[in-house]
MARKE-315042 format. One record per residue (C-alpha): x, y, z; residue number from 1. Coordinates in nm, 2 decimals, decimal comma, padded with zeros to 4 digits. Layout:
! residues N
(pt (X; Y; Z); NUM)
...
***
This chain:
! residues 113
(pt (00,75; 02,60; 01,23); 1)
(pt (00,95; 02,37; 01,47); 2)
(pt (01,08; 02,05; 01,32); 3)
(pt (01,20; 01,78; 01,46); 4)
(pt (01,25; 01,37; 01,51); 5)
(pt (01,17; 01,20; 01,84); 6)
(pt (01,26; 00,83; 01,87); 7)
(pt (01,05; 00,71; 01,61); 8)
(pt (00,84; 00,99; 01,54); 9)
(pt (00,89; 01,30; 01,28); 10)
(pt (00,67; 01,61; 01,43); 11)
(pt (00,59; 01,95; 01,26); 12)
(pt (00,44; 02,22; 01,51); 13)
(pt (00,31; 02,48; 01,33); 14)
(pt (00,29; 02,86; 01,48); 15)
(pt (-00,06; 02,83; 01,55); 16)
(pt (-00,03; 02,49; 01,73); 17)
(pt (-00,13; 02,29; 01,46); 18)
(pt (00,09; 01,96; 01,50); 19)
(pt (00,18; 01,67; 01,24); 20)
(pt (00,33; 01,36; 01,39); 21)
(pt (00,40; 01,04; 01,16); 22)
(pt (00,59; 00,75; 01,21); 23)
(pt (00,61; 00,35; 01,11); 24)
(pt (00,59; 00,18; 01,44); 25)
(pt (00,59; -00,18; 01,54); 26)
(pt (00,28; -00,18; 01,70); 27)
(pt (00,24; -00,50; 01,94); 28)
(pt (-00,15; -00,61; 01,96); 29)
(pt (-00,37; -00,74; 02,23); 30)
(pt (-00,46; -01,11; 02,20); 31)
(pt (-00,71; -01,21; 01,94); 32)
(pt (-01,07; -01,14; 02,08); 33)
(pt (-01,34; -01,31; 01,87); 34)
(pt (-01,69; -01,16; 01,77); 35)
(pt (-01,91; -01,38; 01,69); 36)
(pt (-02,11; -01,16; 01,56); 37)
(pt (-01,93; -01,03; 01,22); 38)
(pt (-01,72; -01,37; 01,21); 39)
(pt (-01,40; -01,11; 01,28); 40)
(pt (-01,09; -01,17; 01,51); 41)
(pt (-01,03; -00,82; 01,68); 42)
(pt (-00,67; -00,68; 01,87); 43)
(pt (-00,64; -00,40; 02,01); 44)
(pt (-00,30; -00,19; 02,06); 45)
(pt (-00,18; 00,14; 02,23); 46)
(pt (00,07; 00,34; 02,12); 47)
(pt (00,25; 00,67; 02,30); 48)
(pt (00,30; 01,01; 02,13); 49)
(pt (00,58; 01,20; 02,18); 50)
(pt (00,32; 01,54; 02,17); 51)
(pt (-00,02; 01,53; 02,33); 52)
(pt (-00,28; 01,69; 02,09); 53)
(pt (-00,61; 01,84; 02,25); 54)
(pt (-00,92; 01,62; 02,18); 55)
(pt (-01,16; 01,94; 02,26); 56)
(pt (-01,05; 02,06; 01,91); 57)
(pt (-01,01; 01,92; 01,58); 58)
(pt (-00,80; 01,67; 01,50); 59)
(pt (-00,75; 01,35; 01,29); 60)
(pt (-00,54; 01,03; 01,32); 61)
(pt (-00,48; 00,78; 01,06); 62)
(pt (-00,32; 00,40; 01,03); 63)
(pt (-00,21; 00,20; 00,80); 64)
(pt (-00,13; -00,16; 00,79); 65)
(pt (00,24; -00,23; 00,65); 66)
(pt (00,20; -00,63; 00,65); 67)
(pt (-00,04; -00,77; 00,47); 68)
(pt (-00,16; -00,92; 00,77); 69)
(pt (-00,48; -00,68; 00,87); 70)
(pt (-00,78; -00,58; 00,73); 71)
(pt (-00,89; -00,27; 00,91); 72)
(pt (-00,74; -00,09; 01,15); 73)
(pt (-00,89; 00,18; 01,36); 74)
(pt (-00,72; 00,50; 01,52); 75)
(pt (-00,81; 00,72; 01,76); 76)
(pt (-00,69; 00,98; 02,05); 77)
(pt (-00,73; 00,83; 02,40); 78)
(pt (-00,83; 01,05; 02,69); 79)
(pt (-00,49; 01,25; 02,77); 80)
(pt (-00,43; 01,31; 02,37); 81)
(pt (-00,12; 01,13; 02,42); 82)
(pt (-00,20; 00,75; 02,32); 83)
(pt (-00,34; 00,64; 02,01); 84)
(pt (-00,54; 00,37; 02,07); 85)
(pt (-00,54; 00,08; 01,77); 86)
(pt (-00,83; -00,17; 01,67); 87)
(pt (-00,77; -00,40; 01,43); 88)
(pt (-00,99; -00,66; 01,22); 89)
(pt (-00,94; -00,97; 01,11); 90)
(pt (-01,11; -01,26; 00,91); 91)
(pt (-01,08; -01,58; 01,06); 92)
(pt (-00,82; -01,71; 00,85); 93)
(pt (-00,57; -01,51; 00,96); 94)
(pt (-00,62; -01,50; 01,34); 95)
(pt (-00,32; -01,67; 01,41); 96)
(pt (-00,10; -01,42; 01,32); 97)
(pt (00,17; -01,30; 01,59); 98)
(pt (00,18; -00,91; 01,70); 99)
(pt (00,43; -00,66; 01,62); 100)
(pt (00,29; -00,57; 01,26); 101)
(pt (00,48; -00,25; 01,12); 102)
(pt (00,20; 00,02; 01,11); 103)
(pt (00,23; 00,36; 00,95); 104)
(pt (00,09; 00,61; 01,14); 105)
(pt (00,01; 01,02; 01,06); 106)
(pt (-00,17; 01,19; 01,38); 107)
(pt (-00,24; 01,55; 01,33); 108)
(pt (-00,41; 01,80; 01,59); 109)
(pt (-00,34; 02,09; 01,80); 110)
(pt (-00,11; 02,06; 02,11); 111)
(pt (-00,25; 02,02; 02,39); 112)
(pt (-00,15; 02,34; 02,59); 113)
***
């Protein structure tokens, strides 16, 4: 197994490809788009990985709000395998809130060859 930090990543790649990356990121969001729909404030955010995993096999990616500020947050691979793409939820109470939230993050996959 290689082990290793880059910038604000940690990444494990295992022998058979298999690759952990985590990290706690300040992850800047989109402005607030409103849905009248559910009565939620939605941003989005995009955040580079320093390994692109393959989407064509299995893989699973993971965030997790470090402010208080969110309600939901949504991850998942973007075309490449190299961007996570973030969408957040919020009530209308807190739509105000400015972007840069600390978000924990734990991607895992196999590397794209």
């Amino acid at each position: 197994m290689k082990e290793y930090d880059s910038g604000d990543w940690h990444v494990k790649e295992h022998a058979n490809g298999w690759t952990e990356i985590t990290g706690t990121l300040g992850v800047d969001y989109s402005a607030t788009v409103h849905s009248s729909s559910t009565g939620y404030h939605y941003r989005t955010g995009t955040v580079t990985l320093p390994v692109a995993l393959d989407n064509d096999r299995p893989r699973t990616a993971m965030a997790i709000d470090s402010s208080g500020g969110l309600h939901a947050i949504n991850a998942r691979l973007q075309g490449s395998g190299g961007e996570l793409k973030l969408t957040t939820g919020q009530p209308a109470e807190n739509k105000g809130e400015l972007p840069g939230y600390p978000t924990s993050l734990c991607v895992a996959g196999y590397k794209k060859a």
